[in-house]
C-alpha positions as CSV (number, residue, x, y, z in Angstrom):
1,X,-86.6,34.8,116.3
2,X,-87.9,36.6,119.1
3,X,-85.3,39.7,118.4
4,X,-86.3,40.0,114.8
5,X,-89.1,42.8,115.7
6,X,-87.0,44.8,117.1
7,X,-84.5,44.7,114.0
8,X,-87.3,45.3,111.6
9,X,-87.6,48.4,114.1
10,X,-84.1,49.1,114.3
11,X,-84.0,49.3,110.0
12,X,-87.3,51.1,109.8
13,X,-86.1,53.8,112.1
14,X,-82.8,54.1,110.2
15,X,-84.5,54.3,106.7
16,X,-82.6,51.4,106.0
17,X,-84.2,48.2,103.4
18,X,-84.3,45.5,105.5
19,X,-83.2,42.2,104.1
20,X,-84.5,39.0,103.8
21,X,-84.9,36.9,107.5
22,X,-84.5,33.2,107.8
23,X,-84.6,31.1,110.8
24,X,-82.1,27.9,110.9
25,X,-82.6,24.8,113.2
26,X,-80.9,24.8,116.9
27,X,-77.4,23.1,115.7
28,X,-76.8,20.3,118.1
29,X,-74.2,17.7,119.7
30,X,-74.3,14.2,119.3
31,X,-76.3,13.4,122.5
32,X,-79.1,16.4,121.3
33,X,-77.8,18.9,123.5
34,X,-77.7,22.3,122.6
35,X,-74.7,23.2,120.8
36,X,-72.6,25.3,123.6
37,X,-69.6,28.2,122.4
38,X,-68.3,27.0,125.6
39,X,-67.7,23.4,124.8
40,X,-64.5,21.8,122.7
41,X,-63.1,23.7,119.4
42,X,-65.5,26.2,118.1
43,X,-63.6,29.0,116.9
44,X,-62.5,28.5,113.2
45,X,-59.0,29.2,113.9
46,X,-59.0,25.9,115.9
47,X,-60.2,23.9,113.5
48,X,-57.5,25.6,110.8
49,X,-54.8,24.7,113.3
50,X,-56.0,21.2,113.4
51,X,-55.0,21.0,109.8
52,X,-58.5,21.8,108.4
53,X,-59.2,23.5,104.9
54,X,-61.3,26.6,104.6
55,X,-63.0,25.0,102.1
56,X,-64.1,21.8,104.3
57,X,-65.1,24.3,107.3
58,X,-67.6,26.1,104.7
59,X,-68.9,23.1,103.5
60,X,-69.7,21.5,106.7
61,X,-71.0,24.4,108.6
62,X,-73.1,25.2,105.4
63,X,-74.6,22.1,105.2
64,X,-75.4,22.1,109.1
65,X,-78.6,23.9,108.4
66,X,-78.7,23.4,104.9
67,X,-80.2,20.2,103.4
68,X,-80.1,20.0,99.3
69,X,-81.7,17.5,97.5
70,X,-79.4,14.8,96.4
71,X,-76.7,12.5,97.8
72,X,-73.6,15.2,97.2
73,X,-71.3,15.9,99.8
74,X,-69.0,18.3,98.9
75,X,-69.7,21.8,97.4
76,X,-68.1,24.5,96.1
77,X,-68.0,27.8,96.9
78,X,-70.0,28.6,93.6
79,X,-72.5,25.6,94.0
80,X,-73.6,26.8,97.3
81,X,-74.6,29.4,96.0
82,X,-76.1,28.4,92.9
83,X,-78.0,25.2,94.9
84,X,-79.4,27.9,98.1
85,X,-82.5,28.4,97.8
86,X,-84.1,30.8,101.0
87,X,-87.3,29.2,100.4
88,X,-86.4,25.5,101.2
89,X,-87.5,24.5,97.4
């Protein structure tokens, strides 16, 4: 968040429309640590190589900072989209 000035800046003095900004929670391990891109597999290639499916990668990372109402679990591609909602509503 505290970089997001400067990218309004950065749009304004390009003459470009600047989209829509949302901030997401801090992702974290399981003892509440900050996630680290130094820490086990966190490239998506190792996960692939591990055996798992695009499709499961997108769901879990979308529903990392993503809570819909409900109790479902798995989503498609086109229900992500159709359940996001920027606002939180």
């Amino acid at each position: 968040m505290p970089s997001t000035p400067k990218h309004v800046l950065l749009y304004q003095a390009f003459g470009w429309d600047a989209p829509q900004f949302a901030h997401l929670p801090l992702l974290l391990n399981p003892d509440r640590s900050k996630l680290s891109k130094r820490q086990g597999d966190v490239a998506v290639e190792d996960f692939l190589a591990k055996g798992y499916l695009p499709e499961a990668i997108l769901n879990f990372v979308a529903l990392l900072g993503w809570n819909p109402k409900g109790d479902q679990e798995i989503y498609s591609i086109d229900d992500l989209i159709k359940y996001f909602d920027v606002g939180g509503r």
